[in-house]
N, C-alpha and C positions, 0 to 999 in steps of 0.2 A: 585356615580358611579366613580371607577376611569379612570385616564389618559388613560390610553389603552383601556378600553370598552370602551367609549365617541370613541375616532379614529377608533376603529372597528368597532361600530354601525353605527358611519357616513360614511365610508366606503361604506359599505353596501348599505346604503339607498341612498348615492348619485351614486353608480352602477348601482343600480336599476332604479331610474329614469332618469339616463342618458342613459341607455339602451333603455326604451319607447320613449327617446326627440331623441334619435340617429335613431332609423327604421322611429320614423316620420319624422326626418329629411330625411331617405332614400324617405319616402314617397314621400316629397315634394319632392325631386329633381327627382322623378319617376314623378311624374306629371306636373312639369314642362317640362322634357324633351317631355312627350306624347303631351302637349298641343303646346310645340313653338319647341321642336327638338333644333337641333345644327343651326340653321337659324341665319340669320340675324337681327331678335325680340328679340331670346337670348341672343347675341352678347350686343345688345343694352341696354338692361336689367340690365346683370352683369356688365356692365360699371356706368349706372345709379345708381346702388344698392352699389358702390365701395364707398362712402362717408357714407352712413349708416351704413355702413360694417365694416368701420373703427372706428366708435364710438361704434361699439356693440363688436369688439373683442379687441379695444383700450383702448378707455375714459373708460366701463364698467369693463373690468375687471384689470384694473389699479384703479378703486374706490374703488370695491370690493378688492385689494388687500392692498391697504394701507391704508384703515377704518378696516382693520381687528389688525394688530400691534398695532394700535391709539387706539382704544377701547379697546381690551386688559392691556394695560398700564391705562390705566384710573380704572378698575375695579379692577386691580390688588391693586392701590392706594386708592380704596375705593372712588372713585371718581365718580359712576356710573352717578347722574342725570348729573352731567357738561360733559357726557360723551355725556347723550342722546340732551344736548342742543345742542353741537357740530354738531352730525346729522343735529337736524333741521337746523343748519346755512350752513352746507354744502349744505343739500336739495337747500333750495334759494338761494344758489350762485350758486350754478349747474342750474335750472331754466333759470336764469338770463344772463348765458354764454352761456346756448344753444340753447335759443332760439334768441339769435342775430345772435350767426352763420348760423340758421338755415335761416334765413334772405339774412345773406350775403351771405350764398351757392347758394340760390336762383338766387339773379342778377349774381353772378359767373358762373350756369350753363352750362352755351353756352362755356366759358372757358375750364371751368372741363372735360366740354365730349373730348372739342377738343384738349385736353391736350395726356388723357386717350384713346381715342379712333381715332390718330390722322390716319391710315389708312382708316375710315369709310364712307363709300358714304353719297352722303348728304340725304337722308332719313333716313338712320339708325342714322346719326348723330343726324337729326331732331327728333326722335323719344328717342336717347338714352338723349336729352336734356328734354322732356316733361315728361318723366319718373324720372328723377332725380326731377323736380319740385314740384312731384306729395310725391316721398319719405322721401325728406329731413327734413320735424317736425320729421318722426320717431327718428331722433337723442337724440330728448329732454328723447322720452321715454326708449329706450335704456341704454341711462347713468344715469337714474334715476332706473331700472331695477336694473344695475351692482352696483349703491351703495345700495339700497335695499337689495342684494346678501351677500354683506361684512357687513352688519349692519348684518344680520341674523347669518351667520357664526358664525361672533363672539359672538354669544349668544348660540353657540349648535344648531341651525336649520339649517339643509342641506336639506330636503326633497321637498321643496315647492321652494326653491331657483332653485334647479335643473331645478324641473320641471315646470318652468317658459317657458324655451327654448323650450319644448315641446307645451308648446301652442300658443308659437310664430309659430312653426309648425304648429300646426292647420290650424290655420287664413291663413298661407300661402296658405297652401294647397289648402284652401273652395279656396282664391283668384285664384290661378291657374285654378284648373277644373270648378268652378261656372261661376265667377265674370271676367273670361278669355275668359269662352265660347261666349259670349256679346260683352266685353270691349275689347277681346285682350291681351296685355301685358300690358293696362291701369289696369286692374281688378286685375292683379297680381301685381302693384305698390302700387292698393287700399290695398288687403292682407297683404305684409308688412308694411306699417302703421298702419294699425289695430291688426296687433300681437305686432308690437312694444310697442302699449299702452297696450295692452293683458297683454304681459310678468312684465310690472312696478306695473299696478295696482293689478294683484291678490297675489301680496305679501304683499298688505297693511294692508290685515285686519291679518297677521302670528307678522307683526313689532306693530301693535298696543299690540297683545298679551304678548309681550314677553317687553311690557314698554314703547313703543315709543312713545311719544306725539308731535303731529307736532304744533310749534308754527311760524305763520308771524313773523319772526326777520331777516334781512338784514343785515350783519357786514362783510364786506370783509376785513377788519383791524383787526378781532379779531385772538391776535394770535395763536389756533389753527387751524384757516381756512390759516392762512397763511402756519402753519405747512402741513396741505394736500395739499396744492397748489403747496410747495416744496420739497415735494416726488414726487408727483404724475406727475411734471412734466418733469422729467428725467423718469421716467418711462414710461410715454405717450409718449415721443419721442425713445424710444426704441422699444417698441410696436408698433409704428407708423412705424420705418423699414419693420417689417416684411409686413407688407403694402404696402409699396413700392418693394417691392420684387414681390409684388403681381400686382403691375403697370407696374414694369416694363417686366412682362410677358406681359400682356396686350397689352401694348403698342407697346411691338415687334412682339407680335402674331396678333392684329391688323391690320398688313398687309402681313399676311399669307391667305391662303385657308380660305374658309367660314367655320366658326365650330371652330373653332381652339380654341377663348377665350371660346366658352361652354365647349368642351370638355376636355380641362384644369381644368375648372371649375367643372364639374362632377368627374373628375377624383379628384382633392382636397376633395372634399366632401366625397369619399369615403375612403381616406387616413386619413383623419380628422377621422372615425369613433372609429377604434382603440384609436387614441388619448383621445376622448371626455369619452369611454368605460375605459380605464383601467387607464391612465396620472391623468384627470382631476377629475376622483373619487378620485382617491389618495394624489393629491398634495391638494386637494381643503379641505379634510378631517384631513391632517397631517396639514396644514397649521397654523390652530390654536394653535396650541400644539408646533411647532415649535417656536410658537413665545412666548409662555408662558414660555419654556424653558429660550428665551434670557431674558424676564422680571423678572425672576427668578432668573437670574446669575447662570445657566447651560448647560454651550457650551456641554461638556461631552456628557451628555443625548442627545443635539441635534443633534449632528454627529450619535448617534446611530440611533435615530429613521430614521433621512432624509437615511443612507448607507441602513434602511430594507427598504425605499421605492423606493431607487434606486434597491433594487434587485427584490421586488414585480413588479418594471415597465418595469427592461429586460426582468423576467423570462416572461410576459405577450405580451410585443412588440414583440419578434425574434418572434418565431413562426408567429405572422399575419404576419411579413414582408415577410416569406417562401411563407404563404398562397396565399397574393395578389399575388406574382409573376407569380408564379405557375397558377393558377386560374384565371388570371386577365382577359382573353378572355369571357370564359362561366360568370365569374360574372357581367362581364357587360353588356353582351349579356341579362342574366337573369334580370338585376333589369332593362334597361333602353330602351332594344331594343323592342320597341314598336310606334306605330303612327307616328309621326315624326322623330322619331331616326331610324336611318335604320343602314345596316352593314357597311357603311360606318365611320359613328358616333361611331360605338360601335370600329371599327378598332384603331381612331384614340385617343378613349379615354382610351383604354386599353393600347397604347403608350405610353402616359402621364402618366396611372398609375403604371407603370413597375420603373419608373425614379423617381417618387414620393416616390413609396416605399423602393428605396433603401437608404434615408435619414429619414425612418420613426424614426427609434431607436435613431438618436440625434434630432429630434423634438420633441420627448415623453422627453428625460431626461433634455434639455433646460426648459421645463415646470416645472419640479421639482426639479431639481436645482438651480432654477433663486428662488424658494420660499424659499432657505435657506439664500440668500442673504437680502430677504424684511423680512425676520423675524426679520435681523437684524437690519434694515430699512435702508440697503445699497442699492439705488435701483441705484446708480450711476454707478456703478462694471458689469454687463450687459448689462444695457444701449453704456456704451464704448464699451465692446466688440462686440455687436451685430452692433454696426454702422461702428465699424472698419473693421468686416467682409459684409461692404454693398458694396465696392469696389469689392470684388472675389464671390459675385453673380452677379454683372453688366459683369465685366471680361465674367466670365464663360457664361452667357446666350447667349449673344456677341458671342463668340467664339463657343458654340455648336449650336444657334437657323440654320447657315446656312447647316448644316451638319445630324441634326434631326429634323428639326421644330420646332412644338410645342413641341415635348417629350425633345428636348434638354433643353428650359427651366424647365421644369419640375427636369433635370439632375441638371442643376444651382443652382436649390434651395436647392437637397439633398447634394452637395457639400457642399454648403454655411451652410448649419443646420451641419451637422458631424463636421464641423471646430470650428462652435460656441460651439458646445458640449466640445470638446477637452480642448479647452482653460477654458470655464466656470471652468469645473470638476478639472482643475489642480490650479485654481484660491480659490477656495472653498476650496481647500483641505489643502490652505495654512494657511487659516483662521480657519480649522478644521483639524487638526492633524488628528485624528480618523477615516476621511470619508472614505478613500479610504485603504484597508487592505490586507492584502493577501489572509484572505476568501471572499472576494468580487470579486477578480479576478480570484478566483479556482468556483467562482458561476456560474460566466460570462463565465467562456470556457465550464460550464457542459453545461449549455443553450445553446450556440452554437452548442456544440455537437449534444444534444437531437434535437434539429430543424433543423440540418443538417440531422438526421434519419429520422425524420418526414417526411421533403422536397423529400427525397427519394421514400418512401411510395408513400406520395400522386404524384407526377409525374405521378408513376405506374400505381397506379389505377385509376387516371383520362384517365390515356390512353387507359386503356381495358375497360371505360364506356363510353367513346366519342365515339367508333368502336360499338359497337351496340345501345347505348340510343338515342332518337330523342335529336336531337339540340337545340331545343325551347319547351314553355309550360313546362307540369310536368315531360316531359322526360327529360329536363335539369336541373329542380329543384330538380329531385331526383338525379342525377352526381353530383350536387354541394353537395347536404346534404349529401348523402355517401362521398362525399371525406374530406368535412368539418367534421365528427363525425369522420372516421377511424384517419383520420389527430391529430385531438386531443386526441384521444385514443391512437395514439400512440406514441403523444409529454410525453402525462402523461406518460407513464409506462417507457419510458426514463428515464424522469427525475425519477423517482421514483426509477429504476437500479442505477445513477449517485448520487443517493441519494441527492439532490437537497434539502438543509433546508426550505428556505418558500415555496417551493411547499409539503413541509410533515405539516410545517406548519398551511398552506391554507385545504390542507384535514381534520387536525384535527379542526380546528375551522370551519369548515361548517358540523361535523359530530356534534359538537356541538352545532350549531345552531339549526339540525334537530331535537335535543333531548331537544331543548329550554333550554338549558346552553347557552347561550351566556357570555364569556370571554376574555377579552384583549387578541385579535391576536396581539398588536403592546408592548403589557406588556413584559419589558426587560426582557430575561430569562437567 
């Protein structure tokens, strides 16, 4: 199979599955909200959950990203089994680091909350302490999950990696509505621990397949464990910003109005959607191939492939960004306003996600940007400038939290992502002649264009469905899907006048799919 069918298949398959881990993701935070609302148990929760949190979108996908270049290089060298012993030595030295931390997070607890959640009464405090207690081994499993992830990648398997996250879903969910109905927010701390081991182990019997053999060996001196150590760990501390970004919302919102850190938080999670839907299929699929390129000693090719998935990820972002905007009342109205969420909840989350969404478009291309740099195994190059831009998100939150509240942080973050974009994309480009071209930016104003039409449309006709359709139930569910179908019906035929190449492209390879040709969508033409 070649180059391009491998990146279009996996494409594919990891859309797919990230589509079912994304609605179960809506799920669980639909059932979270029904079971504890914007309350002060949520509050608690998301604070306690903030150190697993960070091992699962840090340590994990900082393992999986820099075991994917390492392996590559190894196979490419004909080097395969010193490939797979590396694994197992990473495995146990990963083990070995995480489960001390998860130790010392423990006696740190009473710290961490009070760090994180330093507005919080002493109940919530007491509670958001006894929850972190309950969550923190998930770490082990988490970071064992995200190299799991990168071992798989780098062998052709996207399908089972995906859909890992989905079942970490599950387990949340049972914990929510089961295991919550009883326990409370103990039952939902149980839940994530139990998906965390979920998500690691059912990729074990996919890596036995594909050759892995786990051996007891212990060598933190061996020098390729030290070589993962020394990527991984500019990277991890780059990754780690965006974290703090996420604290220091927190923290400031903290001592705002009750609700304020959930409805942040729901509101993330649905900004998140898009990203995990169109970014992380794409960058997680070209990834490999990117990095084959630099093993190969072909910058050329790389600038092409990464400039068609910076266009696959605008033409796919602008549009939702129109969407949330526009929508952002009835959609959250629709997925959340239930049980404990009332309209006060749903007010204040649709706030947050107005301000969210206006930095959606440099949070999507930071993801796939940043993977042109670890291809090369520069993971130093973003790590600076993500930490450089950690001052004009403090700045900004600062300066807007008194004027907007929560939605101001919210504002902080999309400032702080567009800035990091900027810089990234001008940084890359210097290292890649090719990336950035003249038709990439006649791409980027048709896009604009086509979803500026869009945006139009739908406004409209949300307005003559809101004036007679009921507000809640399926009278809202059908105003969101009419305006969601017209909406993209009439992004597509835009872009389709503007003549728009990967979206003529994207038509022809899924008419192809349906006649079971399947053919390199990413194959140079």
């Amino acid at each position: 199979m070649s180059t391009g069918q491998v990146v279009a298949r996996a494409t594919v398959v990891v859309m797919v599955m990230l589509t079912i881990s994304r609605i179960l993701g809506l799920g669980r935070e639909s059932a979270i909200a029904y079971r504890f609302g914007a309350t002060h148990a949520a509050d608690a929760y998301l604070v306690a959950y903030t150190i697993p949190n960070i091992f699962y979108a840090v340590a994990g996908i900082a393992l999986a990203t820099v075991i994917v270049p390492i392996f590559t290089e190894y196979v490419t060298q004909n080097r395969r089994e010193e490939a797979w012993r590396l694994c197992s030595l990473v495995t146990n030295a990963l083990i070995v680091f995480t489960a001390a931390g998860a130790v010392v997070g423990m006696f740190l607890a009473p710290v961490i909350v009070g760090l994180l959640g330093a507005g919080f009464t002493p109940e919530t405090f007491r509670l958001s302490v006894q929850l972190t207690l309950i969550m923190l081994p998930s770490i082990i499993f988490f970071s064992l999950a995200g190299l799991f992830m990168g071992i798989l990648n780098a062998n052709n398997v996207f399908g089972l990696p995906a859909f890992s996250s989905a079942a970490l879903n599950i387990v949340i969910i049972f914990g929510a509505l089961f295991l919550g109905k009883y326990y409370g927010p103990y039952g939902l701390a149980a839940g994530v621990l139990g998906g965390a081991a979920t998500m690691a182990l059912i990729q074990v019997p996919a890596l036995r397949r594909v050759g892995f053999r786990y051996s007891f060996e212990l060598n933190l001196k061996h020098p390729a464990v030290k070589r993962v150590l020394y990527l991984m760990l500019p990277l991890t501390l780059g990754l780690s910003v965006n974290q703090v970004y996420l604290m220091i919302d927190w923290v400031l919102a903290s001592g705002l109005a009750e609700g304020s850190i959930a409805s942040l938080n729901y509101a993330n999670k649905l900004i998140q959607l898009p990203q995990s839907l169109f970014v992380l299929a794409v960058s997680t699929a070209i990834f490999p191939t990117l990095s084959r390129h630099i093993a190969e000693g072909h910058p050329a090719e790389m600038a092409h492939t990464l400039r068609r998935g910076v266009k696959v990820v605008f033409l796919l972002t602008v549009p939702a960004v129109a969407g949330l905007v526009i929508l952002r009342e009835p959609i959250v109205t629709l997925l959340f306003q239930r049980g404990l969420f009332d309209a006060r909840a749903t007010e204040m989350t649709a706030a947050a996600l107005l301000f969210f969404a206006v930095g959606l478009v440099g949070h999507c291309l930071v993801m796939l940007v940043s993977r042109g740099f670890f291809a090369m195994q520069d993971m130093r190059t973003p790590v600076v400038v993500t930490i450089g831009t950690l001052t004009v998100k403090l700045g900004a939150s600062v300066a807007l939290v008194g004027h907007l509240a929560h939605a101001g942080l919210a504002l902080g973050t999309s400032i702080t992502a567009l800035l990091n974009t900027v810089i990234l994309v001008y940084l890359l480009h210097r290292r890649l002649p090719g990336l950035i071209t003249s038709d990439l930016l006649r791409f980027c104003a048709g896009v604009l264009a086509a979803a500026g039409l869009m945006g139009v449309m739908v406004y409209g006709v949300d307005s003559v469905l809101g004036g007679f359709l009921p507000g809640s139930g399926l009278g809202l569910l059908l105003r969101v899907g009419i305006d969601i179908l017209l909406g993209a019906l009439a992004y597509f035929l835009a872009g389709i006048l503007i003549r728009l190449d990967e979206l003529k492209n994207m038509v022809s390879y899924g008419k192809r799919i349906l006649a079971g040709r399947i053919t390199g969508f990413w194959i140079r033409g």
